[in-house]
C-alpha positions as CSV (number, residue, x, y, z in Angstrom):
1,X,-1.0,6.7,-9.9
2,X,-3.4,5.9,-12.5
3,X,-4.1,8.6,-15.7
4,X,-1.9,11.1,-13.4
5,X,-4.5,9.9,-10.6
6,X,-3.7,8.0,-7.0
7,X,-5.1,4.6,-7.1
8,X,-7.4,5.3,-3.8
9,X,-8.1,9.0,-2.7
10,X,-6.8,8.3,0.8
11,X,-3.5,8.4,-0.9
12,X,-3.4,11.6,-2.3
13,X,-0.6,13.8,-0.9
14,X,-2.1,15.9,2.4
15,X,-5.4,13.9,2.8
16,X,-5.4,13.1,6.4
17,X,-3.6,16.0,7.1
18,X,-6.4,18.1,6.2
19,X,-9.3,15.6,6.9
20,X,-7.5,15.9,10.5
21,X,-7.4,19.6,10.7
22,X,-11.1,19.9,10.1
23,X,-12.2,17.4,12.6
24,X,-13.4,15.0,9.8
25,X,-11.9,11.3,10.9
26,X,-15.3,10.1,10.9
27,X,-16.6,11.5,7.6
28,X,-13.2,10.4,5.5
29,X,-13.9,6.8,6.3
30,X,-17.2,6.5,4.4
31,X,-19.5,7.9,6.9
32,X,-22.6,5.3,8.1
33,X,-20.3,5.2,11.1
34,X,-22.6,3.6,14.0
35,X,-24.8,1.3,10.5
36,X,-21.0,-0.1,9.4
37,X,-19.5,-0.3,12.6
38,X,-22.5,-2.9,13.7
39,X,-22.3,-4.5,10.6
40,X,-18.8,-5.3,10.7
41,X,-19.2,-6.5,14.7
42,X,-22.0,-8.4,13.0
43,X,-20.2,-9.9,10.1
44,X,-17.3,-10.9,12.8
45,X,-19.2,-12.6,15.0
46,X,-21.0,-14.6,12.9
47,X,-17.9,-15.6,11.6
48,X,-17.1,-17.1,14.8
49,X,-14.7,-14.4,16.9
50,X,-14.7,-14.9,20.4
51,X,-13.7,-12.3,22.7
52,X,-10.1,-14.5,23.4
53,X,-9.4,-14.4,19.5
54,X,-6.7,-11.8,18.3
55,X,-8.5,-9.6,16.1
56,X,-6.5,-7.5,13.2
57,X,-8.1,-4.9,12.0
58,X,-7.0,-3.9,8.1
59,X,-7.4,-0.5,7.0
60,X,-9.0,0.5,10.4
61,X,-9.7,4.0,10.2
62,X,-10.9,6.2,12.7
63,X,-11.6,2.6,14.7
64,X,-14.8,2.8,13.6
65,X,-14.6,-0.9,14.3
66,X,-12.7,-0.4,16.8
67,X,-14.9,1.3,18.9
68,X,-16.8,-1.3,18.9
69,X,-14.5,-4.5,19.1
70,X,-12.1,-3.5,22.1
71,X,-14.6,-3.3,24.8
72,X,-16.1,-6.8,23.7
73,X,-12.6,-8.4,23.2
74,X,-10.3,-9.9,25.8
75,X,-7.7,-6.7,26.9
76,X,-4.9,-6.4,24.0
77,X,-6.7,-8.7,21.5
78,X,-7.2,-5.9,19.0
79,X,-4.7,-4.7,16.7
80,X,-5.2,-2.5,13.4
81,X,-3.2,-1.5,10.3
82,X,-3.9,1.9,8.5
83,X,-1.9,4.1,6.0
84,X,-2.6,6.3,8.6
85,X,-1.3,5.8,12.3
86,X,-2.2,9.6,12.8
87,X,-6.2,8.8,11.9
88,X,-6.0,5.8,14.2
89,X,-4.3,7.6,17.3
90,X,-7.3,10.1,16.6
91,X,-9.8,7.4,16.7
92,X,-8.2,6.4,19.6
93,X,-8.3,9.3,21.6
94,X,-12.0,10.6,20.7
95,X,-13.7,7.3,19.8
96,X,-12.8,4.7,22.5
97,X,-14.3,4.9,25.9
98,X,-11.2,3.6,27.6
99,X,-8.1,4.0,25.4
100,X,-6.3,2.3,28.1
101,X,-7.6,-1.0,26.8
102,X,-6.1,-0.6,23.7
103,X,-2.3,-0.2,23.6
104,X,-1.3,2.6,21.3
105,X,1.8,0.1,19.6
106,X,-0.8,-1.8,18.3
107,X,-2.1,0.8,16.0
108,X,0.2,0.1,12.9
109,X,1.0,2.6,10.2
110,X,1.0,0.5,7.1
111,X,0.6,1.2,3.8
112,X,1.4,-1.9,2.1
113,X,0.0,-4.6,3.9
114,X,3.4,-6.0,5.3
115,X,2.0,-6.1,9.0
116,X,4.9,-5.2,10.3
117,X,4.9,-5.4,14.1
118,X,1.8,-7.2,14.5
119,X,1.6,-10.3,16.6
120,X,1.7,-13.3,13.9
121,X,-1.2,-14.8,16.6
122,X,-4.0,-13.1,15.1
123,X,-7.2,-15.3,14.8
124,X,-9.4,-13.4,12.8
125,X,-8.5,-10.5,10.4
126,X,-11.3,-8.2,8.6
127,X,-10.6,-5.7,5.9
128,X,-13.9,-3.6,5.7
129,X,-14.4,-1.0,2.5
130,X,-10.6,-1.9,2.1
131,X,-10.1,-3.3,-1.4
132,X,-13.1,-1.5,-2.8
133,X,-10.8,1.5,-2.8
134,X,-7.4,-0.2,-4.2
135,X,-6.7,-2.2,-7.2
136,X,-6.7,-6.2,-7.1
137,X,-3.0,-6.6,-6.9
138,X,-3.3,-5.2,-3.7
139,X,-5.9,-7.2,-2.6
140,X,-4.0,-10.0,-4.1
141,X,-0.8,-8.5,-1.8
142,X,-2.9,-8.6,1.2
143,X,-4.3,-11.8,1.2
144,X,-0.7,-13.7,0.6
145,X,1.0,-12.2,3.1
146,X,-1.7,-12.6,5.8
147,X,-1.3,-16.2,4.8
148,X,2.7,-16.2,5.6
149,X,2.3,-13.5,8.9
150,X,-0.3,-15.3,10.6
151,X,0.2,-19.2,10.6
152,X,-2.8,-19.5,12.8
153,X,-5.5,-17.4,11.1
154,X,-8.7,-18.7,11.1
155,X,-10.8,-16.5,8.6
156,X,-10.2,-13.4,6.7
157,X,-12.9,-11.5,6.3
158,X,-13.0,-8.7,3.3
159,X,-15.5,-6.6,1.2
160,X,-15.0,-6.1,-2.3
161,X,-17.8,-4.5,-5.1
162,X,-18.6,-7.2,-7.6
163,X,-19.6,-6.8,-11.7
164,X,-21.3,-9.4,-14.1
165,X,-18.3,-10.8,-16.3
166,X,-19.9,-9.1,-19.6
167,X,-20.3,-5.7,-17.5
168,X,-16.6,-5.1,-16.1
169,X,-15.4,-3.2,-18.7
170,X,-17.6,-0.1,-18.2
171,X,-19.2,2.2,-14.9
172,X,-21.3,-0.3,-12.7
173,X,-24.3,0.9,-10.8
174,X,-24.3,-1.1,-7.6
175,X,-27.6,-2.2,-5.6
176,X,-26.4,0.7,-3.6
177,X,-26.3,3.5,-5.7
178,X,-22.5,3.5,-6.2
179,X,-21.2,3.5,-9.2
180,X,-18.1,1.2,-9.8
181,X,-15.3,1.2,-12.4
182,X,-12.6,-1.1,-13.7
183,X,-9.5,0.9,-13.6
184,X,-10.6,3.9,-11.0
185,X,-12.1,3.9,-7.6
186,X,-14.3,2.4,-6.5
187,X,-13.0,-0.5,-7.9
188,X,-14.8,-3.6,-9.3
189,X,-13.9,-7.0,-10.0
190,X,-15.6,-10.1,-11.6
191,X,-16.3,-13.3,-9.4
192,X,-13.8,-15.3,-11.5
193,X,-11.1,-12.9,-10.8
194,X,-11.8,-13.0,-7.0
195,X,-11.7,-16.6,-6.8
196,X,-8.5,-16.7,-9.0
197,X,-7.0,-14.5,-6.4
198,X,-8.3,-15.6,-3.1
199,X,-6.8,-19.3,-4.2
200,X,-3.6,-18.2,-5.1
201,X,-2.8,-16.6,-1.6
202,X,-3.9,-20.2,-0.4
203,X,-7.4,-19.8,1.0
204,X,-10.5,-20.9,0.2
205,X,-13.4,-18.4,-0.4
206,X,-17.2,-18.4,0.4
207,X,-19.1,-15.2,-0.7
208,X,-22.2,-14.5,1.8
209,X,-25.2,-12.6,0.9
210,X,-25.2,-10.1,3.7
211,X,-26.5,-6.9,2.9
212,X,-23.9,-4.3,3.6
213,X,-23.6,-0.6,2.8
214,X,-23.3,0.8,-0.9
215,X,-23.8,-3.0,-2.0
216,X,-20.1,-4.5,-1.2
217,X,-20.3,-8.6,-0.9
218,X,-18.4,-10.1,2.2
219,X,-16.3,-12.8,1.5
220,X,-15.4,-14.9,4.2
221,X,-11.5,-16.7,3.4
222,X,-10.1,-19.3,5.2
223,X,-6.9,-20.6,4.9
224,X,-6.9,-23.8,3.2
């Protein structure tokens, strides 16, 4: 909690309980479901995942990635984390085409970025409007871990909203529209900070300039 406050809405108590009941597992992941969903297919492949690369999905959602992703990967190349396995089952059952492509044990319920279950062969991991919603030392949690689970990871890929050093302190207006803060979400950080973190979990960073939704930056890590 922060100021009697959870750290990221999607933890208050009963969320996806009631987002559930009322049928809203696409609206509680950020809506723009098809315009996110092709940007993070985009974003992925140009990357460099191929359709025999284990792909790990971070905070997947309603698979609104995932929708996407398992009928262009190799069968039982897709996995996915979530604080939520009930929102992913859901997304699952309405979203995919053929659910029997994706085994439901590899939907994860995971909360703290442990990975617990997931094949340590994943290739390419993506954490899409993940950390925008979470303080850095969870971001910081993420990252160093993925670098221990996954000994053959090739890139992580992961959004995060971004504020001029001199401007951290206070609200941010993003090219978006969003407004950011520094102790609330959604959650800003400086450049130096991001770096600072991104090396410490052992990867090297590039920041692209693709235009994405409500102005997040994708950063593209690789282990170094």
């Amino acid at each position: 909690m922060s100021d009697g406050r959870p750290v990221s809405p999607y933890l208050a108590p009963g969320f996806y309980d009631r987002a559930l009941s009322q049928g809203r597992h696409r609206d509680i992941v950020g809506g723009r479901w098809d315009e996110t969903g092709r940007a993070q297919m985009d974003v992925l492949r140009a990357a460099g995942l191929r359709p025999d690369h284990r792909l790990l999905d971070v905070g997947a959602g309603a698979l609104r990635l995932g929708c996407r992703a398992v009928p262009w990967l190799d069968p039982g190349n897709y996995w996915a984390t979530d604080a939520s396995g009930a929102l992913m089952r859901r997304g699952r059952e309405v979203e995919l085409a053929d659910p029997a492509r994706l085994p439901v044990e590899q939907l994860i319920e995971d909360a703290e970025f442990a990975y617990p279950g997931v094949t340590p062969r994943i290739d390419v991991a993506i954490a899409f409007a993940v950390f925008t919603h979470l303080p850095h030392d969870r971001l910081a949690a993420a990252l160093g871990r993925a670098r221990v689970r996954f000994p053959g990871l090739r890139a992580f890929l992961f959004t995060v909203f971004l504020v001029p050093e001199d401007r951290f302190a206070g609200a941010f207006r993003q090219a978006d529209g969003v407004v950011t803060h520094p102790a609330r979400p959604p959650w800003h950080m400086t450049e130096a900070v991001l770096r600072a973190l991104t090396e410490a979990a052992g990867f090297g960073m590039d920041l692209r300039d693709t235009v994405l939704p409500r102005g997040q930056r994708l950063v593209e890590a690789r282990p170094k």
